[in-house]
C-alpha positions as CSV (number, residue, x, y, z in Angstrom):
1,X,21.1,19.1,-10.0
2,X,19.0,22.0,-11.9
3,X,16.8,24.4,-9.8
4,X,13.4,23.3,-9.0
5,X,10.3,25.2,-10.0
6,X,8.3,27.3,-7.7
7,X,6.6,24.9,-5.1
8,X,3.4,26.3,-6.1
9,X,3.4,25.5,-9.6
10,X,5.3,25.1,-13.3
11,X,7.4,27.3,-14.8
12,X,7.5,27.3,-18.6
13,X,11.5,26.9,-18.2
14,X,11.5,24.2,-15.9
15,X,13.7,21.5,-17.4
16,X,11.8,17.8,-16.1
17,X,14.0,15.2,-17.8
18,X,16.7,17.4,-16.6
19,X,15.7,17.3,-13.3
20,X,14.9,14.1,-12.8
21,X,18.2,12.6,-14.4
22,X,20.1,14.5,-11.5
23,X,17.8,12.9,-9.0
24,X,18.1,9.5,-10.5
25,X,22.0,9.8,-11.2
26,X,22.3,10.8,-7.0
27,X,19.9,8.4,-6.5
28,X,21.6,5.3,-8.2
29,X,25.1,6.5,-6.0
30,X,23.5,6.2,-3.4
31,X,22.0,2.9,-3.8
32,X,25.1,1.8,-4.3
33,X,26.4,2.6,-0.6
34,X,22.9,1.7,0.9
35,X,23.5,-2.2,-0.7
36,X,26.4,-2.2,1.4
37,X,25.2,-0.2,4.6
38,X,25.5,-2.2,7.6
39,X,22.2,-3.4,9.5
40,X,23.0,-1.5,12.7
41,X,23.6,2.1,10.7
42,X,20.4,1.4,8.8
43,X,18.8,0.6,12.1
44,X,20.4,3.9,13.4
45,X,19.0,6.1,10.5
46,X,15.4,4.9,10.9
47,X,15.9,6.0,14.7
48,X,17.2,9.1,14.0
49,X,14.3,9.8,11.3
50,X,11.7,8.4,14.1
51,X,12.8,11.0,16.6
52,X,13.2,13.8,14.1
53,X,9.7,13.3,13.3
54,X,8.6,13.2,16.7
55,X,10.5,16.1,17.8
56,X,9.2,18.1,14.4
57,X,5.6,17.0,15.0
58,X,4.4,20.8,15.6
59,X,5.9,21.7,12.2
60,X,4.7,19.2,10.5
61,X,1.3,19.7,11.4
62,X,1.4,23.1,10.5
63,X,2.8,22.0,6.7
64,X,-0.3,20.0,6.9
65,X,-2.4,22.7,8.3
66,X,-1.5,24.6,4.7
67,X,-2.2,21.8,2.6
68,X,-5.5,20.9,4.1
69,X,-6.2,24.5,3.5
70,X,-6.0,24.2,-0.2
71,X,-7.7,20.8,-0.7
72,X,-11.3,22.1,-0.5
73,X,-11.8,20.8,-4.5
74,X,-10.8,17.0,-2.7
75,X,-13.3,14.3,-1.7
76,X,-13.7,14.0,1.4
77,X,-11.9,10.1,1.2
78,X,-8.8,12.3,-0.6
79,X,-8.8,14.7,2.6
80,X,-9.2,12.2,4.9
81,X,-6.0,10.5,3.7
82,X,-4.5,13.7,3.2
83,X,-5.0,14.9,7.2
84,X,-2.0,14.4,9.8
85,X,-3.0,14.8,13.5
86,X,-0.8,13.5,16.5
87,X,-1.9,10.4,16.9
88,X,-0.5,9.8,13.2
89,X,2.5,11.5,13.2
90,X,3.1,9.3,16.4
91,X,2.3,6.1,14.4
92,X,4.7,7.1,12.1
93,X,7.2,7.3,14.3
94,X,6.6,3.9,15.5
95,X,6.4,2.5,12.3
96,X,9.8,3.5,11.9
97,X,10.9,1.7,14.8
98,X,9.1,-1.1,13.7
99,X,10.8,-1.0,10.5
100,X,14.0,-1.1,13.1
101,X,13.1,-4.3,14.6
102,X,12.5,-6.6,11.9
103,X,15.1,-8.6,10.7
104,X,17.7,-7.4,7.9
105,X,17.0,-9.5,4.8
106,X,19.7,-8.4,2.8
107,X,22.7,-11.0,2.4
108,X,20.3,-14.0,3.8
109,X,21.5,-17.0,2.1
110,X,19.1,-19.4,1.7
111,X,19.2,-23.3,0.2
112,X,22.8,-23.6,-0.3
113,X,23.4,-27.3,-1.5
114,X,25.8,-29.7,-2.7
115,X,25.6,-30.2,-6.4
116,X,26.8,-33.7,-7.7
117,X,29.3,-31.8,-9.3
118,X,30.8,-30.6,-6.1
119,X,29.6,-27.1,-6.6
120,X,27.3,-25.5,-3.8
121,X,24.6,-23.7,-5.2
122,X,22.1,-21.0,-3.3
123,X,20.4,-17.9,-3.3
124,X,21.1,-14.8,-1.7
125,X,18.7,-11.5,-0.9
126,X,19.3,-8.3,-2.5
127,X,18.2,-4.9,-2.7
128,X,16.1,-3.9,-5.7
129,X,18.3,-0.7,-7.0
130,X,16.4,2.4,-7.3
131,X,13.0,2.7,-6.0
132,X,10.4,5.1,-7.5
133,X,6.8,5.9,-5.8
134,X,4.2,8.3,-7.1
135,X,1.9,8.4,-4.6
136,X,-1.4,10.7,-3.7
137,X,-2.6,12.7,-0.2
138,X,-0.9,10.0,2.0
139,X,1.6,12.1,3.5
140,X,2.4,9.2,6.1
141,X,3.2,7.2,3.2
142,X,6.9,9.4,2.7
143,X,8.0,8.3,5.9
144,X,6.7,4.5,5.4
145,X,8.1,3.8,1.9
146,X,11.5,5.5,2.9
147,X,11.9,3.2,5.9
148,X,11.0,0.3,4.0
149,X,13.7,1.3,1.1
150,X,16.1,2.4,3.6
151,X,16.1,-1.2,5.8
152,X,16.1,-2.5,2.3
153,X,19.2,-1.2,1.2
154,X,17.6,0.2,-1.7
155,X,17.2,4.3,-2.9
156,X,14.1,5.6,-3.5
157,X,12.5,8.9,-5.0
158,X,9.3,9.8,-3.7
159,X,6.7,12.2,-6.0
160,X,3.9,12.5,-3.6
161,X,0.8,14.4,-4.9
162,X,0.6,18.2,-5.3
163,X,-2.1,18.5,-2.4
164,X,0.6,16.8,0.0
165,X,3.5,19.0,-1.1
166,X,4.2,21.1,2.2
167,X,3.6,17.9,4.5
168,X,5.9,15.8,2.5
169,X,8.4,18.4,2.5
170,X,8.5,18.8,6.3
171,X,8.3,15.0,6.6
172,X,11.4,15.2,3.9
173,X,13.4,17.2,6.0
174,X,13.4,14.8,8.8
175,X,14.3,12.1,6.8
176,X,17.4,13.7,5.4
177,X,18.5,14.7,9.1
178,X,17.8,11.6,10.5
179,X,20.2,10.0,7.1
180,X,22.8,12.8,7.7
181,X,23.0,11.6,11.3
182,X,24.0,7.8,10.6
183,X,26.2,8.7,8.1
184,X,24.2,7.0,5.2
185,X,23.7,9.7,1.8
186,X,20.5,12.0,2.0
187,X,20.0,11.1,-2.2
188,X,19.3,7.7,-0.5
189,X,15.4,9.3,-0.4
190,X,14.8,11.9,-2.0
191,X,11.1,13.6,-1.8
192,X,10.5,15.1,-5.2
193,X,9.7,19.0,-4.1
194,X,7.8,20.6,-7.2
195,X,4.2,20.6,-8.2
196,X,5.5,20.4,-11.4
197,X,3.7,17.0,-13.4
198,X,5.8,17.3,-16.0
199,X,8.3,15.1,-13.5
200,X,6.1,12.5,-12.9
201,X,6.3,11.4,-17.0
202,X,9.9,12.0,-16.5
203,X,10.2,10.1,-13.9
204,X,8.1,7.5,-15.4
205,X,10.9,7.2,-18.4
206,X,13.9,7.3,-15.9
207,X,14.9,3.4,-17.1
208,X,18.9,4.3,-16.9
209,X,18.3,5.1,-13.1
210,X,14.9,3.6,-11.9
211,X,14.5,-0.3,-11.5
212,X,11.0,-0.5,-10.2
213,X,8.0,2.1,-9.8
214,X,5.4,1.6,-7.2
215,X,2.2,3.6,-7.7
216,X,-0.2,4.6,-4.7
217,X,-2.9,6.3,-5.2
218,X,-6.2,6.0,-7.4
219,X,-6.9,4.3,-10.1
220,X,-6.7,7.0,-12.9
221,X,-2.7,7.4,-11.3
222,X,-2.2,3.6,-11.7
223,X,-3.6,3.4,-15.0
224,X,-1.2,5.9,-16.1
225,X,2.1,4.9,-14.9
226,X,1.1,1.3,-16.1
227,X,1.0,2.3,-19.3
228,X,3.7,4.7,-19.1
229,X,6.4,3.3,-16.9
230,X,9.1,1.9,-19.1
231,X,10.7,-0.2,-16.1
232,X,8.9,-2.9,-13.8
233,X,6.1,-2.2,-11.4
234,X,4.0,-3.2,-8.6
235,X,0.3,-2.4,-8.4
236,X,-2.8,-2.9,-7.1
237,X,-5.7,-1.0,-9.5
238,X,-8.9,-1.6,-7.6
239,X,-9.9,-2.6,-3.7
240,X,-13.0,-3.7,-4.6
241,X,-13.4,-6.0,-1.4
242,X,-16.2,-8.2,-0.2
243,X,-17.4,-9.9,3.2
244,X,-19.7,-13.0,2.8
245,X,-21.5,-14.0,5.3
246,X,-21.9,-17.6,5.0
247,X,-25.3,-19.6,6.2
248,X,-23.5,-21.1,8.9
249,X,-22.1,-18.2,10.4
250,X,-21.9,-16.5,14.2
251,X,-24.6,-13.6,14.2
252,X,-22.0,-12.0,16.5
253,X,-18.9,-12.1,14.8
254,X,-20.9,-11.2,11.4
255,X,-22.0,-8.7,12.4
256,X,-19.4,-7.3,14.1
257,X,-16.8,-7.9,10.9
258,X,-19.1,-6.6,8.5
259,X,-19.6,-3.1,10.6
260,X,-16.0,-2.8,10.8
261,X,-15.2,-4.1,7.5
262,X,-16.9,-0.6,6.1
263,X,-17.4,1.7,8.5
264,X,-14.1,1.6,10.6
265,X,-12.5,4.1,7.5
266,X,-13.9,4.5,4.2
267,X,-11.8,5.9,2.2
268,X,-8.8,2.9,2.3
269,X,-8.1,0.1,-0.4
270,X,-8.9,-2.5,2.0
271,X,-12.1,-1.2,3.0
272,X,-15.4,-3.2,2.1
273,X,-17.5,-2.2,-0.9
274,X,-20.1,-5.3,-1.0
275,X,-21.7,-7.1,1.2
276,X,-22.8,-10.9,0.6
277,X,-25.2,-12.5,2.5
278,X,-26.2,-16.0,2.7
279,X,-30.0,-16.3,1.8
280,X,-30.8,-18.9,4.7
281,X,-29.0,-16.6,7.2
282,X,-30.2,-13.3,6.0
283,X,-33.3,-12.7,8.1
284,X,-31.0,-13.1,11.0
285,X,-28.5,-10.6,10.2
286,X,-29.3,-8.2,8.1
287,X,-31.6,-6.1,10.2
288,X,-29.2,-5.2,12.6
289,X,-27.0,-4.8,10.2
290,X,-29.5,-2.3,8.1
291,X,-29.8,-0.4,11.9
292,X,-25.9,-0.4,12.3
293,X,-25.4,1.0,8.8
294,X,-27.9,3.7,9.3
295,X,-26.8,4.7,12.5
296,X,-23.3,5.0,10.7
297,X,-24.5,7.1,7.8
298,X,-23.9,4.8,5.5
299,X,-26.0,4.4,1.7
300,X,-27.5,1.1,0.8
301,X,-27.7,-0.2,-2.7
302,X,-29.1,-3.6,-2.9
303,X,-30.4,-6.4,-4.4
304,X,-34.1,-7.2,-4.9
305,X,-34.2,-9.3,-1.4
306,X,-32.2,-5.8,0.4
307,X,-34.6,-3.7,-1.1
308,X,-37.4,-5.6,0.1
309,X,-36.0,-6.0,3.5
310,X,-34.5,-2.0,4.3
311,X,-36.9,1.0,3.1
312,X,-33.8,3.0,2.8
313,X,-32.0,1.3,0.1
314,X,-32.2,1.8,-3.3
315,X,-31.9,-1.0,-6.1
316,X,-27.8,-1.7,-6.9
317,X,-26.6,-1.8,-11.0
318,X,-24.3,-3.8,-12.5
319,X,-21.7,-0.8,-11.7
320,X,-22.4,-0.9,-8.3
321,X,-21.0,-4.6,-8.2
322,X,-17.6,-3.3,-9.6
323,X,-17.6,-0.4,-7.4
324,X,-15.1,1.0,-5.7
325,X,-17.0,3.9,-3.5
326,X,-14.5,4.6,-0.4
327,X,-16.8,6.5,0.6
328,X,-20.4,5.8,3.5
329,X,-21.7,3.6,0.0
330,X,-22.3,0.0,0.6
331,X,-23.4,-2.6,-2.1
332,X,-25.3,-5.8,-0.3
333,X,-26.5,-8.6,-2.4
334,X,-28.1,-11.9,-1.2
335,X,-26.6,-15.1,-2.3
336,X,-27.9,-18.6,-3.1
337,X,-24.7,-19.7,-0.9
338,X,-20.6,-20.2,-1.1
339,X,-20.7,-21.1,-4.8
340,X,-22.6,-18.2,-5.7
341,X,-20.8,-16.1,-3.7
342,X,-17.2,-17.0,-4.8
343,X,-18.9,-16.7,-8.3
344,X,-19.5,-12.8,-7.4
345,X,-16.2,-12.1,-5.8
346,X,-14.6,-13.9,-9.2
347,X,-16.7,-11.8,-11.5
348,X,-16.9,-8.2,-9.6
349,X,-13.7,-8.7,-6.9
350,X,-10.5,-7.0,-7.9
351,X,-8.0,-9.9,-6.5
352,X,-7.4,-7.1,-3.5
353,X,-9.2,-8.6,0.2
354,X,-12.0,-10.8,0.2
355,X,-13.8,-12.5,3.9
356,X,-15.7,-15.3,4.4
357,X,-17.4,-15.4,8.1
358,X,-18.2,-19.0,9.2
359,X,-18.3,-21.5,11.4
360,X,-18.1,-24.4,8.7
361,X,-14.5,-25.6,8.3
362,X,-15.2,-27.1,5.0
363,X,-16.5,-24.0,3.3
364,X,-13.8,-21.7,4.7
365,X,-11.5,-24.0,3.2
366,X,-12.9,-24.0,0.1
367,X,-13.1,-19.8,0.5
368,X,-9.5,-20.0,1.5
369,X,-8.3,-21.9,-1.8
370,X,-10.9,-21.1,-4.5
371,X,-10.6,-17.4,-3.9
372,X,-8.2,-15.6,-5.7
373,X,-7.0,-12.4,-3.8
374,X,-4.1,-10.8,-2.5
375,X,-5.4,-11.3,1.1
376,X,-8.4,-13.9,1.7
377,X,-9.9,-13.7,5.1
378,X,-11.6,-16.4,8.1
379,X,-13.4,-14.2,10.5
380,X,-11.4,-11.2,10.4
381,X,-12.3,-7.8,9.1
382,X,-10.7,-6.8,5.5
383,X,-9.5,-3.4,7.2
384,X,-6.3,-5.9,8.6
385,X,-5.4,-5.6,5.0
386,X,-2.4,-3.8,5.7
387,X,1.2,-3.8,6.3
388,X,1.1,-3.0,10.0
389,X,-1.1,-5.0,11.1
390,X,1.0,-8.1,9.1
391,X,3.7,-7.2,11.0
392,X,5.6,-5.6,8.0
393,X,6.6,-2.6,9.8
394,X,4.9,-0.5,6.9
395,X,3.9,-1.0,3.5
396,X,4.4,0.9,-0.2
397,X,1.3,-0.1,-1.1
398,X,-0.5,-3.5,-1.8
399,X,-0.1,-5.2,-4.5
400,X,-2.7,-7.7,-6.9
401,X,-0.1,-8.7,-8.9
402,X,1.2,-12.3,-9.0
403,X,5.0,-11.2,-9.7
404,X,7.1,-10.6,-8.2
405,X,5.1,-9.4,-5.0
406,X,1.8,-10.1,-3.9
407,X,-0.5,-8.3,-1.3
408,X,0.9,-5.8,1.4
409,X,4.6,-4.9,0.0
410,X,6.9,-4.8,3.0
411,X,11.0,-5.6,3.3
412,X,10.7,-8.6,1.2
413,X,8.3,-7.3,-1.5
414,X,11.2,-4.3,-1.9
415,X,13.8,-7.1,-2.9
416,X,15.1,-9.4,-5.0
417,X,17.4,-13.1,-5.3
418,X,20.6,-13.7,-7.0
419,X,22.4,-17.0,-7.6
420,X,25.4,-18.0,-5.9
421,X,27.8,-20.7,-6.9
422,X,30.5,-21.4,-4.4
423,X,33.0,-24.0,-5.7
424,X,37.2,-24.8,-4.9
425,X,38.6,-24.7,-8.5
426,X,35.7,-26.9,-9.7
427,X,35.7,-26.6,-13.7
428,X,32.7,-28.0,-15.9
429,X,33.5,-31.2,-17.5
């Protein structure tokens, strides 16, 4: 494989396509021996990597010490996704395990039947190849997308963002240990170690050696390698999301969703960016809501009836509707009721994770089927948007698309189906 660049930045000799063809040729070997890696090495792998990174923990900080350090031209939702402190390094760790846990998918048969030619005909569950994910800050995200691929039986090459580089890397290191240690290949993940961008359209053209590229990151990222990748992908571009709260909602529970919904981390895809509120119900709700939000730190932009009700807010555009702050911004519009609502979420919403808080069965039916999102929500905060809390182990992202993968992309999101015909010398007649 040719030499790397300087981790801090290009050189003019740096070869990309070069590069990237030796990753992708040692990563496509290796997929080959991770399709046929048996569940209890995998298993052993991700608990090797889980107790590397545990036992590394001090280093790894310190990697992320050095690239917090140079992130002062970041927003503050980029730095917030970009910081590692103990108590995520440990839930690293346990996603790994968690990873560990779930059942192997790989080699599941599934609706093997009797043909009336005597044939049996089913499917089987396969690893997708080659895995590529460009990702941004999330330095978590190198040990959750590996364990995914890994338990997958898949290979994957990670390009995390340049402001992650020196977390990634440490995180990198106990991957490969913890692969070394089972006896699976270490080009089973490999974390792409440059700063160099020129990789990322490399990568992005890597067709022989790359079956499927997952973006993470924001929405100028996606954009690109939508346009750019030259092999599948899975995507989500926007996390517009939206709570409504509906006329015949709990005052409790509303509340108490809607608070979370936005202020329990901003700067997340599943995060809330607009507020509905039922026009009968409003009075009710809204000014605790108003003194929740304030006490929070959080910027109103509303509607006439919001403006009129809370001095600090200021009148919401048309762009606010479509916006995706992650940041202390919150959009809040008064609605006629569900029909108008489910109107908004169709125009504005970005198919990502939208809540309805009721009491009515009927109308959280109706929100249920007539919305169309990756994740619709009863009573529930969007923020459980997310492969963990699905019981996924981790996720590679979330994805808005409607093939082949939709929502939080866990084991089964990072796989495919093949036919199987089983017959006894049966011959078409």
């Amino acid at each position: 494989m040719p030499s790397t660049p300087d981790n801090f930045g290009a050189v003019d000799s740096f070869d990309a396509e070069a590069y990237i063809d030796g990753v992708g040729r040692a990563a496509r070997a290796a997929a080959v021996e991770m399709a046929r890696a048996p569940t209890k090495i995998k298993n052993d792998a991700l608990f090797n990597i889980a107790h590397n990174i545990e036992q590394a923990s001090a280093e790894i900080l310190t990697a992320n010490h050095d690239d917090l350090a140079r992130a002062s031209d970041l927003d503050s939702a980029l730095v917030d996704r970009l910081t590692l402190n103990p108590v995520r390094i440990m839930a690293m760790a346990d996603g790994l395990r968690q990873v560990a846990a779930l059942a192997d998918p790989i080699g599941e048969t599934t609706e093997l039947r009797f043909r009336p030619s005597g044939i049996q005909v089913g499917q089987m569950r396969v690893p997708l190849g080659v895995i590529g994910i460009i990702f941004e800050s999330r330095p978590n995200v190198t040990a959750d997308a590996a364990a995914l691929c890994l338990k997958a039986g898949n290979a994957t090459i990670l390009r995390g963002g340049s402001e992650a580089l020196n977390s990634n890397t440490a995180i990198a290191t106990c991957i490969a240990d913890g692969l070394a240690q089972a006896g699976l290949p270490t080009a089973a993940v490999q974390v792409i170690v440059t700063r160099d961008r020129r990789v990322v359209g490399a990568l992005l053209g890597a067709v022989k050696w790359v079956d499927v590229i997952v973006p993470r990151g924001g929405k100028g990222l996606i954009e690109r390698v939508t346009k750019e990748a030259q092999m599948s992908v899975i995507k989500h571009l926007d996390g517009v999301c939206h709570v409504f709260i509906d006329a015949k909602a709990d005052v409790k529970k509303a509340h108490d969703v809607a608070v979370n919904s936005k202020t329990q981390r901003y700067g997340t895809c599943n995060t809330m960016e607009t507020l509905l509120v039922a026009r009968s119900i409003a009075p009710r709700v809204l000014p605790d809501l108003f003194a929740s939000y304030h006490a929070a730190g959080v910027a109103l932009r509303g509607c006439d009836v919001v403006c009129t009700m809370a001095a600090n807010a200021t009148p919401a555009t048309e762009e606010d509707w479509y916006a995706e702050y992650l940041a202390p911004i919150l959009a809040i519009r008064v609605v006629d009721g569900l029909d108008q609502a489910i109107d908004h979420i169709r125009r504005y919403g970005s198919q990502h994770t939208d809540c309805i808080v009721t009491e009515d069965l009927s109308a959280a039916r109706r929100f249920l089927a007539e919305v169309d999102s990756s994740s619709v929500m009863l009573n529930a905060s969007t923020r459980f948007a997310d492969g963990y809390e699905y019981g996924l182990g981790a996720e590679v992202g979330i994805s808005t698309d409607k093939i082949h993968v939709r929502g939080p992309v866990g084991l089964i999101g990072l796989t495919s189906q093949k036919w199987i015909v089983i017959g006894d010398g049966h011959v078409r007649e």
